[in-house]
C-alpha positions as CSV (number, residue, x, y, z in Angstrom):
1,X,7.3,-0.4,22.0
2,X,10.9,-1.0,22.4
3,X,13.4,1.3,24.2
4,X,16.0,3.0,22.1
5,X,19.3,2.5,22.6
6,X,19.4,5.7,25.0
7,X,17.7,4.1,27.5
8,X,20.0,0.5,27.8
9,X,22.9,3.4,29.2
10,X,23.1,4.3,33.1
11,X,20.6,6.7,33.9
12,X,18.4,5.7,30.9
13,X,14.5,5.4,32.0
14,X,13.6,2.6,29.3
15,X,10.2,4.6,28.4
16,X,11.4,6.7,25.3
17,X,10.1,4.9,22.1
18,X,12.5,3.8,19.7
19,X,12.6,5.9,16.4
20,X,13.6,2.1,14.9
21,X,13.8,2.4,11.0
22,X,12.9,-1.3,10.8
23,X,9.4,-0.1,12.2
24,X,9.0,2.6,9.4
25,X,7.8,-0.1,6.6
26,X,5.4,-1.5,8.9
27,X,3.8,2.1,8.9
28,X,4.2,3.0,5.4
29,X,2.5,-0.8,4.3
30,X,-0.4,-0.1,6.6
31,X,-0.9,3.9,5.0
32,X,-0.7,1.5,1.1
33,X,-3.3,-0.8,2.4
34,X,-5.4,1.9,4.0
35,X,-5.4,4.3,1.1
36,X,-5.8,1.2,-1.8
37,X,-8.4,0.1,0.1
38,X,-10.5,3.1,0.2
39,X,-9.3,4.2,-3.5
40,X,-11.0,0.9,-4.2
41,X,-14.1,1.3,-2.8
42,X,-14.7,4.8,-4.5
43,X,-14.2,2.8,-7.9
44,X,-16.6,0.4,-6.7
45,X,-18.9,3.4,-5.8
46,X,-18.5,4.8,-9.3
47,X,-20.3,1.6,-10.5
48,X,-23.1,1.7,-8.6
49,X,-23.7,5.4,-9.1
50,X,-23.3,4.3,-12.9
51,X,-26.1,2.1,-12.4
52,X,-28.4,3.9,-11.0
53,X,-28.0,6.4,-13.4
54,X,-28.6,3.7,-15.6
55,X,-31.9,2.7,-14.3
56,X,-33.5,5.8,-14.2
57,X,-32.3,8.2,-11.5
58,X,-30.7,10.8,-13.2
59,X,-29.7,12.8,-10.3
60,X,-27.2,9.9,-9.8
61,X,-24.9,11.4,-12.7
62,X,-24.1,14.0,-10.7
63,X,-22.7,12.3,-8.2
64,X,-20.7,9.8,-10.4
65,X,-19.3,13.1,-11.5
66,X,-18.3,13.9,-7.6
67,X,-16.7,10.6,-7.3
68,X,-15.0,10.9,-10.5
69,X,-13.0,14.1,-8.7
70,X,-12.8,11.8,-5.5
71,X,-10.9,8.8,-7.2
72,X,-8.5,11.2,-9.1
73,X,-7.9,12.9,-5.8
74,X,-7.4,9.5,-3.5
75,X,-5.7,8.0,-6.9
76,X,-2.7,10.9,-6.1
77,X,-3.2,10.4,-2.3
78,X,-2.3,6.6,-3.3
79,X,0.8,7.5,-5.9
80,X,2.2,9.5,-3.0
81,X,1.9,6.6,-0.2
82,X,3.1,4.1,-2.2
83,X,6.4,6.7,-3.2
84,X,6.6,6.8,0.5
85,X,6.3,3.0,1.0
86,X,8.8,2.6,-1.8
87,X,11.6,5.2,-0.8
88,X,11.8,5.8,2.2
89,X,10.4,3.0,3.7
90,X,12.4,0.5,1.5
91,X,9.2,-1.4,0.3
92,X,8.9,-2.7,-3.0
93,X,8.4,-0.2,-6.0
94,X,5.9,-1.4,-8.1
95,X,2.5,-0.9,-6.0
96,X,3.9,3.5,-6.9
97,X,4.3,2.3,-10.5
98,X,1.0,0.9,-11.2
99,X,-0.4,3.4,-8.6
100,X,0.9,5.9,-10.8
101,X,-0.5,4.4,-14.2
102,X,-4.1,4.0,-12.4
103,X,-3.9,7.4,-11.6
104,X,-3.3,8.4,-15.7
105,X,-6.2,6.3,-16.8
106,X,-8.5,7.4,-13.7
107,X,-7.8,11.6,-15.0
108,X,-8.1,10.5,-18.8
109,X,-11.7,8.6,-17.6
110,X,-12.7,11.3,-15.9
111,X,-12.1,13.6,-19.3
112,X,-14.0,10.7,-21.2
113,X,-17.0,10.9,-19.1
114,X,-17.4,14.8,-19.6
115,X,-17.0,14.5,-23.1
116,X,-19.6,11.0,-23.7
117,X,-17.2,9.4,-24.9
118,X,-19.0,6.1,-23.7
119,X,-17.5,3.4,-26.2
120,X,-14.1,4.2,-24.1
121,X,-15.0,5.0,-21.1
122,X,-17.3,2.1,-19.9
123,X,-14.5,-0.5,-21.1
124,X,-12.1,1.4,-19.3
125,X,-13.9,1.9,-16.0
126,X,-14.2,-1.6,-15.6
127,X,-10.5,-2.2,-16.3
128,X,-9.9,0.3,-13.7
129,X,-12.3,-0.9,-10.9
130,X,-10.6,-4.9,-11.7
131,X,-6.6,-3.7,-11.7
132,X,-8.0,-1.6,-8.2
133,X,-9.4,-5.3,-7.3
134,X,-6.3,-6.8,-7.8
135,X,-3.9,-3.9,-6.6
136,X,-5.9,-4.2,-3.8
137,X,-5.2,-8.3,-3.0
138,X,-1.8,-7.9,-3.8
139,X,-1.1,-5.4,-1.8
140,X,-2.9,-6.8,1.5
141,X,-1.0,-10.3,0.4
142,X,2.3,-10.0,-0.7
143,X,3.8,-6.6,0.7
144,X,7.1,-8.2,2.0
145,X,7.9,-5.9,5.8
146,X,10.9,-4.5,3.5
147,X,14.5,-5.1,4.2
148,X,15.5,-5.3,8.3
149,X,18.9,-4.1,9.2
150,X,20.6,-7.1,11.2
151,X,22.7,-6.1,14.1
152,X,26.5,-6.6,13.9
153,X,27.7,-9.7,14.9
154,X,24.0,-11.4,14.9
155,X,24.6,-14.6,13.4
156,X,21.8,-14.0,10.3
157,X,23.9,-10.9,10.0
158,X,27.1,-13.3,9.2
159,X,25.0,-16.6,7.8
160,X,22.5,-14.7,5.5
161,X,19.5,-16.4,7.1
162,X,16.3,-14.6,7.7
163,X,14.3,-16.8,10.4
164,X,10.8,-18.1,9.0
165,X,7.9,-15.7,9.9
166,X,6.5,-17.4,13.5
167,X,10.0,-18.9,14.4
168,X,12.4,-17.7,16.7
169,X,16.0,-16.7,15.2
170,X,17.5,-19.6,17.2
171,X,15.0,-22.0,14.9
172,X,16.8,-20.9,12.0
173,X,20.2,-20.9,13.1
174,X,22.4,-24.1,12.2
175,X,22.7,-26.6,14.7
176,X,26.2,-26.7,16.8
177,X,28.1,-29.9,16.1
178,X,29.4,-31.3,19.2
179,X,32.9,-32.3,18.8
């Protein structure tokens, strides 16, 4: 927790949590990775449901039916996060784009599984449950924090120098000549 600036005047008490917007990213990344990671489990779920069916326990299509309504309705819990992640928070906006595409093929599978439409719809499970997969690594991997506001006069403010992740900002500052 840091204190806000509030609490650096006279009279301040220092123990009033800082509504920082550098710390709102951080948030909105962990709500991405929460949600894509359950949203990817429930597509892995549909699989096994699938399979079972498959092998002989029919009651099993019932509930691949009930997880169909689950992914469609963690698929918009996920388009929503990742709008948040992306506006607001400043993140990077295609984890909402292909959020939002996932979603369009998760409702049109859903409608293909109703109507046994099978040619379609077991292709296109399976290209769902592998761009989940891989939504899934990319977001745990390569969410950057998003943008943080330097502070006037800070000298990455004035060089354009971010320090390394794990080094202090003095690491990454020039070196003073000594004249």
């Amino acid at each position: 927790m840091q204190p806000s600036l509030a609490s650096a005047e006279p009279g301040g008490t220092g123990t009033r949590e800082s509504s920082d917007p550098r710390r709102r990213p951080a948030r909105a990344r962990g709500a991405l990775r929460a949600v894509t990671t359950v949203h990817t489990a429930t597509l892995f779920t549909q699989a096994v449901l699938a399979g079972r069916f498959l092998s002989g326990d029919y009651d099993m299509l019932t509930a691949h039916a009930v997880d169909a309504d689950v992914i469609v309705a963690v698929g918009l819990v996920q388009v929503v996060v990742a709008v948040l992640y992306w506006r607001p928070g400043h993140g990077p906006g295609w984890p909402a784009a292909v959020s939002a595409v996932m979603l369009g093929a998760e409702a049109g599978q859903a409608v293909l599984g109703y109507q046994r439409t099978l040619g379609v719809h077991v292709p296109l499970g399976v290209t769902l449950i592998a761009a989940g997969l891989l939504l899934l690594i990319q977001v745990w991997r390569h969410l950057p924090p998003g943008p943080v506001p330097a502070a006037p006069g800070d000298a990455e403010s004035m060089s354009g120098r971010v320090p390394r992740p794990g080094t202090s900002p003095e690491a990454s500052r020039p070196a003073k000549e000594v004249s």
